[in-house]
C-alpha positions as CSV (number, residue, x, y, z in Angstrom):
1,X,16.1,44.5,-11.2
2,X,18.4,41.6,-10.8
3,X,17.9,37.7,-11.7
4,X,16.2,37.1,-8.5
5,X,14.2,40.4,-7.9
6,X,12.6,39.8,-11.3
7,X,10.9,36.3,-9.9
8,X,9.7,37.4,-6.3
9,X,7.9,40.3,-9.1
10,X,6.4,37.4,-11.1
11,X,5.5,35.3,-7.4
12,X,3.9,38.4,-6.2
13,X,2.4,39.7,-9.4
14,X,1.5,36.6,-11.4
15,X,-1.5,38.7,-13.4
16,X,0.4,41.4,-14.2
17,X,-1.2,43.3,-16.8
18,X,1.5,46.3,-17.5
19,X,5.3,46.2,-16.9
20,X,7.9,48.4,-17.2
21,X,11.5,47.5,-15.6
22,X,14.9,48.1,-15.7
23,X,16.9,45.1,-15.9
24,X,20.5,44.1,-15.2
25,X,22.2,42.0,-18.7
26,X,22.2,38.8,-17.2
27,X,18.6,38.5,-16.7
28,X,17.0,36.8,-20.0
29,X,16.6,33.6,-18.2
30,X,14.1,35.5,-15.3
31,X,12.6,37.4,-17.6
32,X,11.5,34.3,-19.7
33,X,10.2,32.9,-16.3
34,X,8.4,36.2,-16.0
35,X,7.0,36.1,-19.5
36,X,5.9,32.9,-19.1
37,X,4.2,33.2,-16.0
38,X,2.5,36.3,-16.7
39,X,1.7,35.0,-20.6
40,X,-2.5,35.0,-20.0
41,X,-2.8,38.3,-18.7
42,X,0.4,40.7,-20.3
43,X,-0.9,43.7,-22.3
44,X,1.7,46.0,-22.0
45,X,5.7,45.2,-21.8
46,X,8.4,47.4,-22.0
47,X,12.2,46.2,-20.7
48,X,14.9,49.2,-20.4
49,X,18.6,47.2,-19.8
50,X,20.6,49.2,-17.0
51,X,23.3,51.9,-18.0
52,X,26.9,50.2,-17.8
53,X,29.1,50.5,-14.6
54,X,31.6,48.3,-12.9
55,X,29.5,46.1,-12.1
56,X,27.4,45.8,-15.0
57,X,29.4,46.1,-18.4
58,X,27.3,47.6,-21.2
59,X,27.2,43.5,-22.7
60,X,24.7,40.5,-23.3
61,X,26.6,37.8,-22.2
62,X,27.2,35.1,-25.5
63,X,24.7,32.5,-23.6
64,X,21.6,35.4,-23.8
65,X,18.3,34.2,-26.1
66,X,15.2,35.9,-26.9
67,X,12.6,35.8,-23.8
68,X,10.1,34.5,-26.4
69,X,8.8,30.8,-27.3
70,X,5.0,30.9,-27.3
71,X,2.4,32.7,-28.5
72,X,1.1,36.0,-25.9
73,X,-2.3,36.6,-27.1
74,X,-2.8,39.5,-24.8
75,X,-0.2,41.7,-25.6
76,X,-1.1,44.8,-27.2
77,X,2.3,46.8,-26.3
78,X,6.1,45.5,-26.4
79,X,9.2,47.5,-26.4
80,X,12.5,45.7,-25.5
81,X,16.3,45.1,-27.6
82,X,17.8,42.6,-29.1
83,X,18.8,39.8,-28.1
84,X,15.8,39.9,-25.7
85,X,13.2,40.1,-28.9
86,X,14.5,38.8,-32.3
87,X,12.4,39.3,-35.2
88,X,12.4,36.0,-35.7
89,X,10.4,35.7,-32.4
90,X,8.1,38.0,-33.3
91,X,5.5,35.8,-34.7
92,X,4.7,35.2,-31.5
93,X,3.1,38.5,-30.5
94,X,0.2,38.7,-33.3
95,X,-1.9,40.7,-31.3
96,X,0.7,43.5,-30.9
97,X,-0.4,47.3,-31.8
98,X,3.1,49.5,-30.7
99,X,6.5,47.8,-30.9
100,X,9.6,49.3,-29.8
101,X,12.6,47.5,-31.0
102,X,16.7,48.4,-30.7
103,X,18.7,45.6,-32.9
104,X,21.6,45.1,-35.4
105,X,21.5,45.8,-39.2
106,X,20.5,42.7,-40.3
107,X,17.8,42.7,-38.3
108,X,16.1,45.4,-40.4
109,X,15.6,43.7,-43.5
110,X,14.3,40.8,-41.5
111,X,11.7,43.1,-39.7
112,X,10.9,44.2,-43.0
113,X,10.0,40.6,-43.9
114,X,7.9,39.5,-41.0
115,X,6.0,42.6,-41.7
116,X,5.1,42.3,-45.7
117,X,4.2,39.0,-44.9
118,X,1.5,39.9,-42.6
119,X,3.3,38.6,-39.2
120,X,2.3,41.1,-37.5
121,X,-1.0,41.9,-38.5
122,X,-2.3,44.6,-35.6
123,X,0.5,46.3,-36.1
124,X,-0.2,50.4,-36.3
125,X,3.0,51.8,-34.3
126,X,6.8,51.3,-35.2
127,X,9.7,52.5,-33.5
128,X,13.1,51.0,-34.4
129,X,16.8,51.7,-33.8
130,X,19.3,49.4,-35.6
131,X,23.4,48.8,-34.3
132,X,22.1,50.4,-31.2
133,X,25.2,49.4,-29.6
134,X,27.4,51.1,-32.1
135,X,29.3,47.4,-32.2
136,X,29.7,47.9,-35.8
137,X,30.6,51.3,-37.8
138,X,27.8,53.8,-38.5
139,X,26.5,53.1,-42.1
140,X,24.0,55.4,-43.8
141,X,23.7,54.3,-46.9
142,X,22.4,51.0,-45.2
143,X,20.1,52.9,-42.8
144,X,18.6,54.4,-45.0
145,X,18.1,51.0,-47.4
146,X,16.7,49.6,-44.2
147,X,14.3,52.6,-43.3
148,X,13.2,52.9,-47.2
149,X,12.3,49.1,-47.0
150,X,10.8,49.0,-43.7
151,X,8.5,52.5,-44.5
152,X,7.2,51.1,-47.8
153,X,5.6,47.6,-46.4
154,X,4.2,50.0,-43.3
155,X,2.9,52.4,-45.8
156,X,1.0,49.6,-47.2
157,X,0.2,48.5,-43.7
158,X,-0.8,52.0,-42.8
159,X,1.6,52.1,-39.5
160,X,3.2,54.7,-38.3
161,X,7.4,54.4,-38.2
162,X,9.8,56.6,-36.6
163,X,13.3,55.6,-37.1
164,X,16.7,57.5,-37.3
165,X,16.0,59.1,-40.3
166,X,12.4,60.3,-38.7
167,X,12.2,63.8,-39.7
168,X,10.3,66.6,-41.6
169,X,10.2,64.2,-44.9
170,X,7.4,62.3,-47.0
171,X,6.8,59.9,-44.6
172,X,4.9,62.2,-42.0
173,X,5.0,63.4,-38.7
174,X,8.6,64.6,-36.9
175,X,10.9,62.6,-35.4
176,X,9.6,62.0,-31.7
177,X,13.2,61.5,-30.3
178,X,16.1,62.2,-32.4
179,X,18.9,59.4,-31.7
180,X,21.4,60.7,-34.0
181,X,22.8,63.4,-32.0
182,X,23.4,60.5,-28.7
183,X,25.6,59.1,-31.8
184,X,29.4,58.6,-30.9
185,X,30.6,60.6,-34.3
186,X,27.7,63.1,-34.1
187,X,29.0,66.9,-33.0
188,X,26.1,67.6,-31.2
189,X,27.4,64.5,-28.8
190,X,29.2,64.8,-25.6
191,X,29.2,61.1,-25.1
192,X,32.5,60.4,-24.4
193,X,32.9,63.4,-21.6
194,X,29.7,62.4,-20.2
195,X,29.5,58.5,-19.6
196,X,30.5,57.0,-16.2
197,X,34.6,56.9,-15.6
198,X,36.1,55.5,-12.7
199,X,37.0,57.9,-9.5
């Protein structure tokens, strides 16, 4: 979806009830629209951003702001990246069960946060992926601060995390998808042969 395909969806669908789109990088301001007009009766929303190509460089432009400013009552489901959703703008989903999230570092400790304070108090399924967009280098040592932190106030919580460190460990279950190995350093990666180049 474009800027302009994502409103004819809201004119047409102005009850939507469950989303699921793939969006161009350009489109927070359409997607707030969307948000907004769809705020009574949204349970389920889950934004992919497109793969990169000439066109559409693999970048939120500077201007781009989280699609959230009120409360959505109704929402039971989210999963979208930063700078879409901010932790800082999740306090307005208290009715959220499942959150996806992809976001920077210091967005984990800040997660963390909102969560032992009781900010998100239906919580009962976390999936998160911090510098999702490699823009800084991989550090583990931090990762695994962040998933430590982030496991203990869910443990209290009793929700259910998987992370990239989400394996055979104390915390429970497997990993459900393994990010690590789509990892630019990582040698089960054939990224760089892979991804689009020019003809």
């Amino acid at each position: 979806f474009g800027a302009e395909q994502l409103s004819q969806f809201a004119d047409l669908c102005p009850k939507a009830e469950e989303v699921m789109a793939f969006i161009r990088y350009d489109c927070d301001a359409a997607l707030r629209r969307c948000v907004q007009v769809w705020s009574s009766s949204l349970k389920t929303l889950t934004i992919h951003v497109s793969a990169p190509s000439p066109e559409d460089p693999q970048a939120f432009p500077n201007t781009t702001s989280s699609v959230l400013s009120f409360p959505l009552v109704e929402l039971r489901e989210i999963g979208m990246p930063y700078p879409l959703l901010t932790p800082s703008t999740m306090k307005f989903l208290p009715s959220v069960e499942k959150l996806q999230f992809r976001g920077e570092y210091p967005h984990g400790m800040e997660l963390a946060k909102l969560i032992g304070n009781g900010e998100l108090p239906r919580l009962r399924d976390l999936n998160v992926f911090f510098n999702s967009d490699y823009k800084v280098p991989i550090d583990d040592r931090l990762e695994r601060e962040i998933a430590n932190e982030i496991r203990r106030v869910c443990k209290e919580r009793d929700i259910y995390v998987v992370d990239i460190l989400s394996r055979n460990d104390d915390f429970g279950r497997p990993r459900v998808y393994d990010h690590s190995k789509f990892r630019p350093d990582s040698p089960d990666n054939d990224w760089r042969e892979s991804r689009w180049t020019p003809a």
